[in-house]
Backbone bond lengths (Angstrom), bond angles and torsions (degrees), N, CA, C in turn:
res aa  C-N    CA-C-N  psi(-1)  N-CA   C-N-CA  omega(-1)  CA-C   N-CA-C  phi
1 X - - - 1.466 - - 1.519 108.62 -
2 X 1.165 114.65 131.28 1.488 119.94 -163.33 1.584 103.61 -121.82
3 X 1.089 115.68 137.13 1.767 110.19 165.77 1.962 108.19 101.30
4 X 1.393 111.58 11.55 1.280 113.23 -150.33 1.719 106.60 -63.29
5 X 1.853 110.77 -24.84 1.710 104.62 171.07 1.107 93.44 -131.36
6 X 1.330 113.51 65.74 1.980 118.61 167.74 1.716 103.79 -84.39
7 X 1.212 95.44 128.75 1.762 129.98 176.28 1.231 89.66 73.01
8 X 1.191 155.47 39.10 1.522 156.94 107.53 1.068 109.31 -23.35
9 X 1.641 127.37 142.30 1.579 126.03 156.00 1.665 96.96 -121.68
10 X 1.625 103.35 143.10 1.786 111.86 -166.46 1.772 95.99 -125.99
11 X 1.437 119.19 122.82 1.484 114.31 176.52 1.865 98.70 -105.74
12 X 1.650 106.06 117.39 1.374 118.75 -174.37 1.430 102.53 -96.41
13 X 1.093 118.51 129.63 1.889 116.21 153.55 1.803 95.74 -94.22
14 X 1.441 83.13 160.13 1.610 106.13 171.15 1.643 96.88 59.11
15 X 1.653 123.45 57.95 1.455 115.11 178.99 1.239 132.04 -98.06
16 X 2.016 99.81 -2.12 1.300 108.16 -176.55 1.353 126.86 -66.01
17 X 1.008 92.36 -36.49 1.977 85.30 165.42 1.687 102.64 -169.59
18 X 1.394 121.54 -163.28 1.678 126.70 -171.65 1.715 85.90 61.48
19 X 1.515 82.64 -142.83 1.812 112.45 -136.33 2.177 82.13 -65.70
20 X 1.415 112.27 -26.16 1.501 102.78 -163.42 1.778 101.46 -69.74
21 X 1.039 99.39 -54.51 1.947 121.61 173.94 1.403 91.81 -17.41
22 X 1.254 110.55 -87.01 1.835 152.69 -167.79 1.558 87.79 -42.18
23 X 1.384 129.16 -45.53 1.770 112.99 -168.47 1.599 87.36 -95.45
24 X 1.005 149.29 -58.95 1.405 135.50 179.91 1.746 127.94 -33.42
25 X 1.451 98.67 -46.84 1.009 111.64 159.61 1.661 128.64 -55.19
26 X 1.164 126.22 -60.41 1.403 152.27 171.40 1.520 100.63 -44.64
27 X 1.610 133.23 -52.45 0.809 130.85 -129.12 1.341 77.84 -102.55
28 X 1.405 129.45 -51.53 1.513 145.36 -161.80 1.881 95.73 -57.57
29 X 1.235 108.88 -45.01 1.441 124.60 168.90 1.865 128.48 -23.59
30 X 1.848 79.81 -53.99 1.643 101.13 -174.52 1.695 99.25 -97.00
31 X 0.866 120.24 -8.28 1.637 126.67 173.64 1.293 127.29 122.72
32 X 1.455 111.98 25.11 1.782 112.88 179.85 1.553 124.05 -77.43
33 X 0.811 116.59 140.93 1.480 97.77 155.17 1.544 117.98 -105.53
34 X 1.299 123.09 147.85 1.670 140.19 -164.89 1.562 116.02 -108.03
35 X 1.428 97.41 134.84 1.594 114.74 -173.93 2.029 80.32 -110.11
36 X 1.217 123.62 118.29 1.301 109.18 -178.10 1.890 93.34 -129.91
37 X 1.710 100.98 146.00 1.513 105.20 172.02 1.797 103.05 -151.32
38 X 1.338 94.51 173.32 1.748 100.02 -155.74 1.408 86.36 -161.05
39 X 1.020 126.91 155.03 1.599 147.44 133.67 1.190 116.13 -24.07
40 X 1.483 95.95 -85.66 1.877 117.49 160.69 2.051 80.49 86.00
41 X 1.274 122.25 59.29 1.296 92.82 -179.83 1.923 103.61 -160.31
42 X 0.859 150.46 -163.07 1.644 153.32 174.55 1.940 87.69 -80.69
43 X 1.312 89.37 138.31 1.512 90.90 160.79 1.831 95.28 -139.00
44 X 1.255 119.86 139.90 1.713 128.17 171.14 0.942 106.88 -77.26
45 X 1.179 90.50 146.00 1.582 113.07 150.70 1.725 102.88 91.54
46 X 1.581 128.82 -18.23 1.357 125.66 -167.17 1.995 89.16 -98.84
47 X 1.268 99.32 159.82 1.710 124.52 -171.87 1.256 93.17 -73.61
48 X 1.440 132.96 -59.69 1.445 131.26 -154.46 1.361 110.80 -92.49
49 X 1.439 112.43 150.19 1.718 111.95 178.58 1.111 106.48 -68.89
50 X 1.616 108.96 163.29 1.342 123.13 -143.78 1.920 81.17 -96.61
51 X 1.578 109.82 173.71 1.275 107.01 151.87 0.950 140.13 -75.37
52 X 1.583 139.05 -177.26 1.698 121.70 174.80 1.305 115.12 -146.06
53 X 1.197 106.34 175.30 1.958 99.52 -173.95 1.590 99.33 -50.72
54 X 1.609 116.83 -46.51 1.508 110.47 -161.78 1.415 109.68 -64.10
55 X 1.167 121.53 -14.25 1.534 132.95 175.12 1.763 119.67 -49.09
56 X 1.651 89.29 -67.87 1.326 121.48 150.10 1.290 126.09 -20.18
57 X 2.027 110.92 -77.70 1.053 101.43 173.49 1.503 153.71 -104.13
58 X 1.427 87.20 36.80 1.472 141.20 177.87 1.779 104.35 -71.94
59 X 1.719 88.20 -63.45 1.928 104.73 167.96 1.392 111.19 -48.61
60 X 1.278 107.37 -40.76 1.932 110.11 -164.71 1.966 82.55 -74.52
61 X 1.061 118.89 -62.80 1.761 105.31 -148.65 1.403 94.09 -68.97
62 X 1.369 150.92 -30.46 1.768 146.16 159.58 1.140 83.28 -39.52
63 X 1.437 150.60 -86.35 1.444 140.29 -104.55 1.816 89.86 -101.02
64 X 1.372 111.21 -43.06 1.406 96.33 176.69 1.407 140.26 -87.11
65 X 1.909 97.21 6.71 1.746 112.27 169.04 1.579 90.96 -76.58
66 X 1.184 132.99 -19.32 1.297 131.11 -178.11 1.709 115.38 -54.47
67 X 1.320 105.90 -27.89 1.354 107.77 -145.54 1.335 142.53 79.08
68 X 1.790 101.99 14.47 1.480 115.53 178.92 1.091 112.46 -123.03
69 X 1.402 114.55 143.63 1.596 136.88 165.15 1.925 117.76 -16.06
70 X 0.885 149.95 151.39 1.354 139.19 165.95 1.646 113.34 -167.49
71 X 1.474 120.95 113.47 1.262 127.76 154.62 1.615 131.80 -113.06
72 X 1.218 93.11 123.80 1.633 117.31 -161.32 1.610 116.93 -103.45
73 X 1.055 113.94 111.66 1.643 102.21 156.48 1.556 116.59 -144.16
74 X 1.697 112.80 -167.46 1.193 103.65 -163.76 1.811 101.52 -107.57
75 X 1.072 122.34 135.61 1.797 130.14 -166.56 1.154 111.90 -148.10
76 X 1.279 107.80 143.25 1.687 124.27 166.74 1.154 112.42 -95.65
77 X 1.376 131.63 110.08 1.098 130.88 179.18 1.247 130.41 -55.87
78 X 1.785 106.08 -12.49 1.560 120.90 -179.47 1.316 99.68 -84.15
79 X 1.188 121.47 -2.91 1.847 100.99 -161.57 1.901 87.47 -119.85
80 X 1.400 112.24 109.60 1.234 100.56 -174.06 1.577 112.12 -89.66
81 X 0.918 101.79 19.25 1.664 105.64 173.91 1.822 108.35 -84.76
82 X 1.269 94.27 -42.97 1.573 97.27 -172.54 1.809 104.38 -94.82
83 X 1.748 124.13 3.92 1.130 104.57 153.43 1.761 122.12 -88.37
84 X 1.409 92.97 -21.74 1.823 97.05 174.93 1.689 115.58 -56.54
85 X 1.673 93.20 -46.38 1.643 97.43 -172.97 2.065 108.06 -61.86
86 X 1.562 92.56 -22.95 1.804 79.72 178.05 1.331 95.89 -99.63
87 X 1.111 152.33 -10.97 1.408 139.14 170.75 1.970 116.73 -75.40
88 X 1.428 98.99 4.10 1.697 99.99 -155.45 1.743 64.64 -118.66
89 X 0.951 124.31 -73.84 1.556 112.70 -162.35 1.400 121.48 -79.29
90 X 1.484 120.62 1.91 1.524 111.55 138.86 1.557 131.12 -78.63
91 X 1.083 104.21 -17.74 1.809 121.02 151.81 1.181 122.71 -66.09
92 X 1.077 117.33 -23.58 2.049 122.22 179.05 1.126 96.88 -115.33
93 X 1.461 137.96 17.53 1.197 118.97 142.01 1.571 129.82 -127.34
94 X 1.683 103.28 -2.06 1.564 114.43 160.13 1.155 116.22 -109.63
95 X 1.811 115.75 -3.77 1.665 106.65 163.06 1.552 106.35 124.08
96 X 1.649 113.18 -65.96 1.057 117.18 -154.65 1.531 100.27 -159.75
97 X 1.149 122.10 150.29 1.574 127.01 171.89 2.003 125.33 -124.65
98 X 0.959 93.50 113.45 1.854 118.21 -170.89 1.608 108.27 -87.01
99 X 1.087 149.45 -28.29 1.236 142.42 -120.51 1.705 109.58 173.88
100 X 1.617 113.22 107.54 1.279 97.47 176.68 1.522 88.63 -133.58
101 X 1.508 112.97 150.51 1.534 140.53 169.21 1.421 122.46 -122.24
102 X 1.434 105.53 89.46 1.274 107.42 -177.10 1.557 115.39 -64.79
103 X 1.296 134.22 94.67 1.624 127.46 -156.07 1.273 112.46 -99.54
104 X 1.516 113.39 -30.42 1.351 126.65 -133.56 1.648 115.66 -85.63
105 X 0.791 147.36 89.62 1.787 158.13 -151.94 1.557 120.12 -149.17
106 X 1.044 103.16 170.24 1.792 116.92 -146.56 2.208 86.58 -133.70
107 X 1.190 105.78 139.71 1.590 90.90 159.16 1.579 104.84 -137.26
108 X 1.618 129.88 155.89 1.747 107.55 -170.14 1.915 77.82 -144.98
109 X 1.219 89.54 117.84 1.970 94.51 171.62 1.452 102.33 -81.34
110 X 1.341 116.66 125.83 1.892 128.77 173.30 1.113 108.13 -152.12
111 X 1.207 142.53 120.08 1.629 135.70 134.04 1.538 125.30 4.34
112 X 1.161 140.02 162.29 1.065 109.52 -164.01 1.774 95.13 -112.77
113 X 1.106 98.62 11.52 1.729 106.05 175.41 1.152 122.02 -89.82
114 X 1.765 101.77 -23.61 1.616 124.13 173.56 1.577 120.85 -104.48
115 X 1.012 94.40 37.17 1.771 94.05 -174.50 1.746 104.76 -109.77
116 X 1.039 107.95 115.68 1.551 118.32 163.95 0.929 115.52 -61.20
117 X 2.133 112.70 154.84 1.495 132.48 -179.94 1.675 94.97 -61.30
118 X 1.552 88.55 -37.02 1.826 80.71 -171.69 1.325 131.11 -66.89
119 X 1.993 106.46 -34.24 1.328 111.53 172.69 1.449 105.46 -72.24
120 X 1.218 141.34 -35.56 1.268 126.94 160.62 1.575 138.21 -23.54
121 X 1.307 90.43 -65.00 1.425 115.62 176.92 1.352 120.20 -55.96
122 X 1.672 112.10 -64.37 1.631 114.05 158.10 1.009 128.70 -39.59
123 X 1.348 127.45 -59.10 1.621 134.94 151.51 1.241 120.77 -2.58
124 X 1.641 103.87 -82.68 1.640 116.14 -179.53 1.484 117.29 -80.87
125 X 1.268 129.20 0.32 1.155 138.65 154.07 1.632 123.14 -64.29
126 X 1.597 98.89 -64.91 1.275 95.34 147.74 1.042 154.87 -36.72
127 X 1.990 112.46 -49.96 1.602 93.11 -137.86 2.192 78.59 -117.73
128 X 1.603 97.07 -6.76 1.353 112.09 175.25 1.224 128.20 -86.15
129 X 1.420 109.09 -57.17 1.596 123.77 178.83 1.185 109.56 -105.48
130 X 1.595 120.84 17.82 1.378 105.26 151.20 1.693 108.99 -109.17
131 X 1.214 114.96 4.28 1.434 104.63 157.47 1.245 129.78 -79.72
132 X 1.384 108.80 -27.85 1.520 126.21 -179.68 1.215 115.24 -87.10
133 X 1.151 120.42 -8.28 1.865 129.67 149.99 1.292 104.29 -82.70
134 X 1.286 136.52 -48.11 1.919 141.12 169.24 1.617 90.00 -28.97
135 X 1.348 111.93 -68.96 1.469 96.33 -136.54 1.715 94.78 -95.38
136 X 1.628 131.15 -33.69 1.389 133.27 -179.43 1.566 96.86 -51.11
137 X 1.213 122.94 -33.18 1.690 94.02 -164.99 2.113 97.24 -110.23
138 X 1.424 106.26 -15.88 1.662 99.37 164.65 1.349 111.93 -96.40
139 X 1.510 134.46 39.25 1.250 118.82 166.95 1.711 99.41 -106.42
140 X 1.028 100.20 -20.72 1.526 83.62 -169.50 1.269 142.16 -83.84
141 X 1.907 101.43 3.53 1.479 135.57 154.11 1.471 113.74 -65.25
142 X 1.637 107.24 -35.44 1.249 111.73 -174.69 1.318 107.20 -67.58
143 X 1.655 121.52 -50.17 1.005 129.16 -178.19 1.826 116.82 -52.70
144 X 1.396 107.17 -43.43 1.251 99.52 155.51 1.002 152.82 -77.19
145 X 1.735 118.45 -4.47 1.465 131.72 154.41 1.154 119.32 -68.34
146 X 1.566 131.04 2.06 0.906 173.57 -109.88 1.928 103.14 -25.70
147 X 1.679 106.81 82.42 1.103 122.05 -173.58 1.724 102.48 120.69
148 X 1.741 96.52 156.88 1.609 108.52 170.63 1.305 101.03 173.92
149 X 1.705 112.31 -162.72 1.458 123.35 -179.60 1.227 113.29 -112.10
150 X 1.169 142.46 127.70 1.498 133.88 145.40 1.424 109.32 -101.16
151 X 1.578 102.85 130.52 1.461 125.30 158.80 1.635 124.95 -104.86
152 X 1.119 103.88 130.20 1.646 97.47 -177.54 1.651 109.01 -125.55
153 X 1.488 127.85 129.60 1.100 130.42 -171.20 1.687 95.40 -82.21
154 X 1.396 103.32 132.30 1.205 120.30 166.42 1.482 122.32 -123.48
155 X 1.479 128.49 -114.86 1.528 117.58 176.56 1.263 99.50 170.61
156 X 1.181 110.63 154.24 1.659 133.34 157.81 1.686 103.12 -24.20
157 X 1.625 96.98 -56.95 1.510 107.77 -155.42 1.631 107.24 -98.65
158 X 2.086 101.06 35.62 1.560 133.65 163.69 1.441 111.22 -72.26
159 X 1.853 82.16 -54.24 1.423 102.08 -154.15 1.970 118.95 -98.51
160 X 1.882 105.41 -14.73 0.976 80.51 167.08 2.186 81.07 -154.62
161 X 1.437 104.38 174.75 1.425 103.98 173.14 1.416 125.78 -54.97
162 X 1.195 134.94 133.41 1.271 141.38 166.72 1.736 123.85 -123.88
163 X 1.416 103.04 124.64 1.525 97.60 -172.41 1.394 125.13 -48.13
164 X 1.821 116.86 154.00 1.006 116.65 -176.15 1.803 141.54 45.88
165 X 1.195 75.42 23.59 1.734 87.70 -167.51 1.769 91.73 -117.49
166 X 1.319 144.25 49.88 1.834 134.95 -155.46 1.326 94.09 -79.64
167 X 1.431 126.08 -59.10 1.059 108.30 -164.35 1.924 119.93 -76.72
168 X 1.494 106.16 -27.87 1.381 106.46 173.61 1.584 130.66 -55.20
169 X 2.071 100.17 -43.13 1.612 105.58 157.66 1.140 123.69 -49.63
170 X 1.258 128.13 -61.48 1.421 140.62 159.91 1.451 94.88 -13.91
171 X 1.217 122.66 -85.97 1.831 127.16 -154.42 1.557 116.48 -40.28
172 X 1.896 88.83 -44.42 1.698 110.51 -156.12 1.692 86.70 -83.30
173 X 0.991 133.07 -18.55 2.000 137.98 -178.25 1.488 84.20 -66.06
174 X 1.430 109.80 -68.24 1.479 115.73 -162.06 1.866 128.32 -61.61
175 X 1.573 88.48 -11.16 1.343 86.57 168.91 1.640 119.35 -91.79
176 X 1.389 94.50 -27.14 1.670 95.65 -175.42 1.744 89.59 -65.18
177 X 1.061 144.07 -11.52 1.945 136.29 -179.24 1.318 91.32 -60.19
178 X 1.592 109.78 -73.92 1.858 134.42 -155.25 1.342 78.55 -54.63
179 X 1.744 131.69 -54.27 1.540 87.07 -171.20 1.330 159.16 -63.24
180 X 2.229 93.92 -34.74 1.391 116.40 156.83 1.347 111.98 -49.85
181 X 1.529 126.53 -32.66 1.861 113.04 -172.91 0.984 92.06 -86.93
182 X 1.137 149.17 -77.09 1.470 137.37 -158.83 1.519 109.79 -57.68
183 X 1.375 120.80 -22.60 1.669 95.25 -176.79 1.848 95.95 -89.81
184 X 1.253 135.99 -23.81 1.302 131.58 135.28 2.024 129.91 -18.56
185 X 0.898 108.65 -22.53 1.446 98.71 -152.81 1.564 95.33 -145.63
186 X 1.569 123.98 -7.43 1.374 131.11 165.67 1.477 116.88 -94.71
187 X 1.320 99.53 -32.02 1.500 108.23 -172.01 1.462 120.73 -61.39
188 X 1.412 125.04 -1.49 1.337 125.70 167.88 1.381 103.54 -77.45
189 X 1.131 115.87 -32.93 1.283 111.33 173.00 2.039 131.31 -82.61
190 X 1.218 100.95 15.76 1.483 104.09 -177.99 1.697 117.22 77.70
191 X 1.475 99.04 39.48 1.607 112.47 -157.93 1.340 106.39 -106.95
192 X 1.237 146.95 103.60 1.163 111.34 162.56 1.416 119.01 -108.09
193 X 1.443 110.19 156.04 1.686 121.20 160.89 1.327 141.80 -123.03
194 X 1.667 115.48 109.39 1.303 110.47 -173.88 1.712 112.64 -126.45
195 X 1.058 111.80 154.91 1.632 100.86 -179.11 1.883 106.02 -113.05
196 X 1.058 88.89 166.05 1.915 105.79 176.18 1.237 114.70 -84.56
197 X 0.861 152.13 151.23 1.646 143.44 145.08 1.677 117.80 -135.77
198 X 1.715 94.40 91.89 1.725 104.26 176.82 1.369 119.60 -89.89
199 X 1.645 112.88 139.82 1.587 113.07 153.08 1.266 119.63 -17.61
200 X 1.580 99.99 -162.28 1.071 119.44 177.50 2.238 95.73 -75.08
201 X 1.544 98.21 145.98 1.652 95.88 -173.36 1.983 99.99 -145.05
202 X 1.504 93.40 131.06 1.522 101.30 -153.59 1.629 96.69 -69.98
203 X 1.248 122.33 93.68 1.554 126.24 172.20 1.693 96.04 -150.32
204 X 1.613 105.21 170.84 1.588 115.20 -173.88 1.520 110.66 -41.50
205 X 1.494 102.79 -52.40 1.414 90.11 177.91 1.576 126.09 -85.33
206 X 1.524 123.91 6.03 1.293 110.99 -163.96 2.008 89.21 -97.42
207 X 1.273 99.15 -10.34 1.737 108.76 -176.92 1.492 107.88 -85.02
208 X 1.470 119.51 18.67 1.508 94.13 -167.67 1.316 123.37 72.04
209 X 1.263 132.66 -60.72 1.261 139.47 -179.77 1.269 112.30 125.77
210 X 1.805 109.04 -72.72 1.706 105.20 173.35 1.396 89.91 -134.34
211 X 1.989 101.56 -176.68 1.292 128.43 -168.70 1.807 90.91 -44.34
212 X 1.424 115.31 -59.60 1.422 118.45 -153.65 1.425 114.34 -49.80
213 X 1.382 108.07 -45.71 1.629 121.24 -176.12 2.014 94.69 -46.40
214 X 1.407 108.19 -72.21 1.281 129.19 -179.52 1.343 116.62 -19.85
215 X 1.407 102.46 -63.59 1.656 130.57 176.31 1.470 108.89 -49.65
216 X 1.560 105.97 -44.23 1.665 105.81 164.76 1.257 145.80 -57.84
217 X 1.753 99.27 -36.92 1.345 114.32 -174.68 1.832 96.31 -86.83
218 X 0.951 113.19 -17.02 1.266 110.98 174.82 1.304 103.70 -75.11
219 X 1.034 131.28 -63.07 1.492 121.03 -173.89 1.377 129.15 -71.21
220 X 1.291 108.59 0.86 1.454 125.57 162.52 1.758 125.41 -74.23
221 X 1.543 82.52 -47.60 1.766 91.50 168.94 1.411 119.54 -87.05
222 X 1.583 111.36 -25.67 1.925 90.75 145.96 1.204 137.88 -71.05
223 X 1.405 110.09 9.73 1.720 125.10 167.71 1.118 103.07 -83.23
224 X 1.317 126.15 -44.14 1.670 133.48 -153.81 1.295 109.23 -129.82
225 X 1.624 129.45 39.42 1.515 118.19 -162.42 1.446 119.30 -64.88
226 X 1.341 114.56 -1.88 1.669 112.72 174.80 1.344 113.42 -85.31
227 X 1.311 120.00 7.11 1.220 123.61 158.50 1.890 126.91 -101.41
228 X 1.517 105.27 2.38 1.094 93.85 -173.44 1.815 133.23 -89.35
229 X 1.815 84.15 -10.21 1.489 80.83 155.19 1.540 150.74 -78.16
230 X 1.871 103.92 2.66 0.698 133.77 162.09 1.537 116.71 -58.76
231 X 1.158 135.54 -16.60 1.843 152.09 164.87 1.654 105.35 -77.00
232 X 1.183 114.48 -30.94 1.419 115.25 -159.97 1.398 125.51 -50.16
233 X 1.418 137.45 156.86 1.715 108.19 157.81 1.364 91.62 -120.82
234 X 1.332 102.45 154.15 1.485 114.89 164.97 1.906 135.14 -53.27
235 X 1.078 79.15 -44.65 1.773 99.32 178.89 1.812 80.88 -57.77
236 X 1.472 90.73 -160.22 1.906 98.62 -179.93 1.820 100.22 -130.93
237 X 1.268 119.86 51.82 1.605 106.45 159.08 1.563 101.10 -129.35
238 X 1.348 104.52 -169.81 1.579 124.75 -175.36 1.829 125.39 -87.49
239 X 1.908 83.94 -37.77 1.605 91.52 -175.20 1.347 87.06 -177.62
240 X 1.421 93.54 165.41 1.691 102.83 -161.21 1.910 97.09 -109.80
241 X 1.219 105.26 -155.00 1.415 102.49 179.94 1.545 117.19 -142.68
242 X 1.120 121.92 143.27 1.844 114.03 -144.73 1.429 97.22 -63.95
243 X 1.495 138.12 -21.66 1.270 121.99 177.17 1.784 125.53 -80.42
244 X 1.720 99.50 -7.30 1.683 98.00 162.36 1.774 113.13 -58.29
245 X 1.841 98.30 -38.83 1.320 113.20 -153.19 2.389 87.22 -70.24
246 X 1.727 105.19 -59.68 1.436 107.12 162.96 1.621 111.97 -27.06
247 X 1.155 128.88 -62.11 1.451 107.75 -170.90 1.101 119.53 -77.02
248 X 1.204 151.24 -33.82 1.623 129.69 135.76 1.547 118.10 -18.93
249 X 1.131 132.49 -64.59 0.958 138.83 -176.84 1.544 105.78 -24.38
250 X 1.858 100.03 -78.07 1.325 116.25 177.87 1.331 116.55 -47.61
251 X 1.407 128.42 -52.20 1.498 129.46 169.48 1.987 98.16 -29.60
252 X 1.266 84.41 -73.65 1.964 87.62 -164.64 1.572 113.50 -57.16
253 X 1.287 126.64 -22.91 1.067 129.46 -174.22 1.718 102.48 -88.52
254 X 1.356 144.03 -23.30 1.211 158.64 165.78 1.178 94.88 -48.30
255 X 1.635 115.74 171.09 1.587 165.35 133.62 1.698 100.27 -18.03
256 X 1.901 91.73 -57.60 1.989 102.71 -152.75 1.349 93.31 -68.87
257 X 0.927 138.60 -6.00 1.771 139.98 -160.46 1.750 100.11 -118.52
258 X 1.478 123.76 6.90 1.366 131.26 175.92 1.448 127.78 -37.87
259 X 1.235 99.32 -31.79 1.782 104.19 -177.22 1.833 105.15 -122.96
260 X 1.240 117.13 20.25 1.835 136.45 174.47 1.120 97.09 -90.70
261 X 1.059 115.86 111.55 1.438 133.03 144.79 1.550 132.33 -176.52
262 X 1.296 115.98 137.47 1.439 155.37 -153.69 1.484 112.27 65.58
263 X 1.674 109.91 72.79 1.185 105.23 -169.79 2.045 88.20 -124.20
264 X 1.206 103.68 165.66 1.186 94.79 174.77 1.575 96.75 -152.78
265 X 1.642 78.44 122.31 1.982 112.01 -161.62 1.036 120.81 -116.82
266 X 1.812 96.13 111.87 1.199 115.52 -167.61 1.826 124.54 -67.21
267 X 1.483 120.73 116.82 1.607 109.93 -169.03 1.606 93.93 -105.32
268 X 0.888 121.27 43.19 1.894 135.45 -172.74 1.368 118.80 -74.06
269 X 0.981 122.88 -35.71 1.118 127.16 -163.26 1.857 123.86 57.81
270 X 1.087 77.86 47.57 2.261 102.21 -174.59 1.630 95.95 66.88
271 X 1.057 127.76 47.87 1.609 127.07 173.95 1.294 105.62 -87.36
272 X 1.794 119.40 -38.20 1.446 106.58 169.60 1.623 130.38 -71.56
273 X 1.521 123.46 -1.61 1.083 132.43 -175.92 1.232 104.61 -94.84
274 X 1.083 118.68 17.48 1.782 117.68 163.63 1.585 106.55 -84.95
C-alpha cells in the first residue's frame, strides 16, 4: 500500500538523524511533507555525540530525494517559544499540519546514587517538557485542520522499570500521562494521541555511544546481575532498527489507525514481559 499519509504535513522533533531521521523519512515515503527540527548542538552529560547541523541537513536532502516538501531548523525543544515559532512557520509555508511526532529525547545511564540535579533536570526537561511544548503549541493547527495524529516517543522504560536509567524512566512514565491527557482533552476535536515505546533501537543513543559508556553498563550489571534480565527481549535479537520503530509510527499516524487512540504501543520486541 503506497501513499498511506499523501498530502499530509508531519512536524518531527529530534529529525536529525536515529529514530527522528527514520520517521521523516518513512513518512515522506508514503507522501508527507516535513516541518523537521533538532538541537543540532553539544548536549552534557550524555555518552553519545550530540547531533549536528550536517545531520540535519542530511534529513532535508533524504526527504527531498523523495520528492517531498521539507522545512528544517535548529530548536530546543525546552524553549517553547522557539518550538511554536518553527511549528507556525512550517505551517505558513506547507499550508497546514496533519501529523505530529514528538521524537526528540536525551538518555544519561547513572546509578541512581550518581545521578545529578543537573542530569535530572535535563532529562525531564527534555524528554518531558519538550513533549509538552511538541504538542501545546502543534495542537492547535491540528485543531484547525480540524483533526490529526499525535505520536509521542516513549520507551520500554515507559512501561516498566529499568536499571540505572531514574531519571530517564521517570520522563518516559511521564509521557505515557501527557498522552492519556492530551488524547483526553483533544479528542473533541478529531485528535488523536498515542505514543510508541521501543527497545533497545540501533542509533547513537540506543548504542551507548562508545566502548566506555558500554564498559560501564557492563560493569554495573556485574554489580547487580539480578537485574539483568530486566534488558532482555523476548523475541531473539539485540536491538531493533529505527525504521521497525518508523513503521508504527506511520501505522498510527495513517487513516488505518482512525479509531487508535490513547494506546501505548509497544515496538519491544517482548522487552516489557520481563
Amino acid at each position: 500500500m503506497a501513499g498511506r499519509v499523501e498530502g499530509k504535513v508531519a512536524f518531527i522533533t529530534g529529525a536529525a538523524r536515529g529514530q527522528g531521521r527514520s520517521h521523516a523519512i518513512r513518512l515522506a515515503q508514503e507522501g508527507a511533507d516535513i516541518i523537521a527540527v533538532d538541537l543540532c548542538d553539544t548536549i552534557p552529560n550524555v555518552a553519545y555525540p550530540s547531533a549536528t547541523p550536517e545531520d540535519l541537513a542530511e534529513t532535508v536532502r533524504q526527504v527531498e530525494a523523495l520528492d517531498r516538501r521539507i522545512v528544517a531548523s535548529q530548536v530546543d525543544v525546552r524553549d517553547g517559544a522557539a518550538v511554536k515559532k518553527a511549528v507556525d512557520e512550517g505551517v505558513a509555508q506547507l499550508g497546514k499540519l496533519d501529523i505530529v511526532v514528538a521524537n526528540a529525547g536525551i538518555c544519561v545511564l547513572t546509578p541512581w546514587d550518581e545521578t545529578s540535579e543537573e542530569v535530572w533536570d535535563q532529562t525531564i526537561d527534555t524528554n518531558l517538557k519538550g513533549v509538552w511544548n511538541t504538542v501545546r503549541h502543534a495542537a492547535p493547527h491540528l485543531v484547525e485542520a480540524g483533526g490529526g495524529s499525535v505520536i509521542m516517543t516513549s520507551s520500554a522504560a515507559g512501561l516498566k522499570g529499568l536499571p540505572f536509567l531514574t531519571a530517564y524512566v521517570a520522563s518516559k512514565h511521564g509521557v505515557v500521562g501527557l498522552m492519556r491527557a492530551f488524547a483526553t482533552e483533544l479528542s473533541e476535536h478529531s485528535i488523536r494521541v498515542n505514543s510508541v515505546h521501543p527497545t533497545g533501537v540501533d542509533t547513537p543513543m540506543g548504542q551507548l555511544g562508545d566502548p566506555e559508556a558500554g564498559a560501564k553498563l557492563q560493569e554495573m550489571m556485574g554489580a547487580h546481575p539480578r537485574l539483568l534480565p530486566m534488558m532482555s527481549n523476548l523475541l531473539p535479537i539485540e536491538i531493533t532498527e529505527p525504521v521497525d520503530i518508523s513503521n508504527a509510527v506511520l501505522f498510527l499516524a495513517s487513516d488505518e489507525a482512525r479509531y487508535v487512540t490513547s494506546l501505548a504501543m509497544a515496538v519491544d520486541a517482548g522487552n516489557t514481559q520481563y
